[in-house]
C-alpha positions, 0 to 999 in steps of 0.5 A: 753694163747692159740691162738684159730682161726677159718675159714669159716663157723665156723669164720661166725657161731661163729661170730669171727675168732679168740680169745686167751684163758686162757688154763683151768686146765683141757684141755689137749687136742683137744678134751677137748678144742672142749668140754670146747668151747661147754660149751659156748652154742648155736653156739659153741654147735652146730658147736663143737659137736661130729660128726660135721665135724671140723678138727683141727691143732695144731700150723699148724700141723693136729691134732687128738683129742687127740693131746695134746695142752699147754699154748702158743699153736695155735689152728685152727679149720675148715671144711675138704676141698675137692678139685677136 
């Protein structure tokens, strides 16, 4: 099980904050998770899709896209956040 969560306009666009997954045979990663999620359609294609600014942690580290994730994992993606 994958705990998934997401934040600001991610949590509004794809209507949830969070969810656990059964982790698919064939994510392995941040960005097969990202393409397995897009599969879904409409929001998560559009929110998810290459070049979109969404940034990820994996069990609240920075993660690439290709940080490995595995089963009892948490995963957060979100908007990059300036400061200033």
């Amino acid at each position: 099980m994958l705990n998934v969560l997401y934040f600001a306009r991610l949590k509004d666009a794809l209507g949830r904050d969070a969810e656990q997954i059964d982790l698919p045979h064939d994510v392995r990663d941040v960005s097969s998770l990202m393409a397995w999620l897009r599969l879904r359609g409409d929001a998560w294609e559009r929110e998810l899709q290459p070049g979109r600014a969404v940034r990820a942690a994996v069990n609240q580290d920075m993660a690439d896209p290709d940080t490995p994730v595995r089963d009892g994992d948490e995963v957060a993606f979100f908007p990059p956040v300036t400061g200033g």
